[in-house]
C-alpha positions, 0 to 999 in steps of 0.5 A, a space after each residue: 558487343 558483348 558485356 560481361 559482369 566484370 564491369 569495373 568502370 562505366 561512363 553512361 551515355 551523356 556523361 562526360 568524364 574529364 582530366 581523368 587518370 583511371 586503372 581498372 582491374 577488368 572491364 571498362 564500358 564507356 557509353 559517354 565521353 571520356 578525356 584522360 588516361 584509363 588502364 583497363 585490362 578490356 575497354 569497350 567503348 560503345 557506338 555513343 561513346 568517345 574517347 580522348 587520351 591515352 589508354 592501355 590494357 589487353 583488349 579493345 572493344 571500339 564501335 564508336 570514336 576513339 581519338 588518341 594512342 592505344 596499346 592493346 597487348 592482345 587484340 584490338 577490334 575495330 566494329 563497323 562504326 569504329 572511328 579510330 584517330 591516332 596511333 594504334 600498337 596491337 598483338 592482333 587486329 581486327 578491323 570489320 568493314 565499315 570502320 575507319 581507322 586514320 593514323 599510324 599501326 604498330 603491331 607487337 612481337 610474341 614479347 609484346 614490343 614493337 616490330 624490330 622495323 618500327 623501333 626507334 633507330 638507336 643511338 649512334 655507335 661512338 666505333 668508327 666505320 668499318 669501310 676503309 676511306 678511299 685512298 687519296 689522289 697523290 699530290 703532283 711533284 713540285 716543278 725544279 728549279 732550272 739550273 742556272 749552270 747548265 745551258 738551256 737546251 734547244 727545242 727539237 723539231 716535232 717529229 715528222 715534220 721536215 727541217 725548213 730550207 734555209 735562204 742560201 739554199 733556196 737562192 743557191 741555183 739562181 747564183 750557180 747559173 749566173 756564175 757559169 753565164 759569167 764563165 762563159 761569157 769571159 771564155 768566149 771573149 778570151 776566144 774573139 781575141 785571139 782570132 781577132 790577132 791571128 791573119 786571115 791569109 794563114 802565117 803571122 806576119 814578121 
């Protein structure tokens, strides 16, 4: 840790400074503990010293614990025996081993904002989407009416399948072959009859 004599501010070891709002021109050593808001242009905060708030300048310098929001437009430089707390924006970062950082890291664009991927999402656009909305399913026609005029039409057989045969049919042989018994029986008799009449020695008798 190097100290310059542009010394503005200092909070010596064992001093506690609280509810404080300070802007210095220069360079803050803190030694102590702080609790407040300090705008420095360079912060040192040594391996005794703590830190609660907020601060903002160009520089920090931390070897001893730091538990609060820095926003450093230079470089932020964490010692072996940094302790740092909370939420961290810099231009540059340096970290040495041994230091322990927990929270969140922002670094800073050439204009000094925030990195485009860690800026607040903006407000939503009042346009509407650019995508066209799918097309909807066509609704299904209404069924008609049946005609009350027109008569109903019979089903169709399913195609492939074979008409079925109707009772006259199936029972059509059984009365043909009956019927020729019928026949025959009637013309076999016809036939006894007459032999039966004619005499068995050969001409009619007068």
């Amino acid at each position: 840790m190097s100290v310059n004599d542009d010394i503005e501010f200092i909070v010596g070891p064992g001093t506690v400074v609280s509810g404080a709002s300070i802007r210095v021109k220069g360079t803050a050593l803190i030694s102590g503990r702080f609790e407040g808001d300090l705008s420095a242009d360079r912060t040192i905060i040594a391996a005794t010293g703590v830190f609660a708030g907020t601060l903002s300048g160009s520089r920090l310098e931390l070897h001893g614990g730091f538990d609060g929001d820095a926003s450093l437009g230079e470089q932020a430089l964490l010692g072996a025996s940094a302790r740092f707390s909370g939420t961290l924006s810099y231009r540059q970062l340096v970290v040495e081993s041994g230091a322990r950082l927990v929270g969140a890291v922002a670094p800073l664009d050439e204009a000094g904002q925030l990195e485009p991927l860690l800026r607040q999402p903006s407000e939503p656009s009042d346009d509407p989407p650019a995508s066209n909305p799918p097309d909807a399913a066509p609704e299904p026609e209404p069924a008609g009416e049946p005609d009350a005029d027109r008569p109903s039409e019979t089903p169709r057989a399913a195609s492939g399948s074979k008409p079925r045969q109707s009772a006259n049919r199936t029972t059509g042989k059984p009365k043909s072959a009956a019927s020729a018994k019928t026949a025959t029986g009637r013309r076999s008799r016809t036939g006894s009859r007459k032999t039966a009449d004619a005499p068995s020695g050969g001409k009619p008798k007068t």
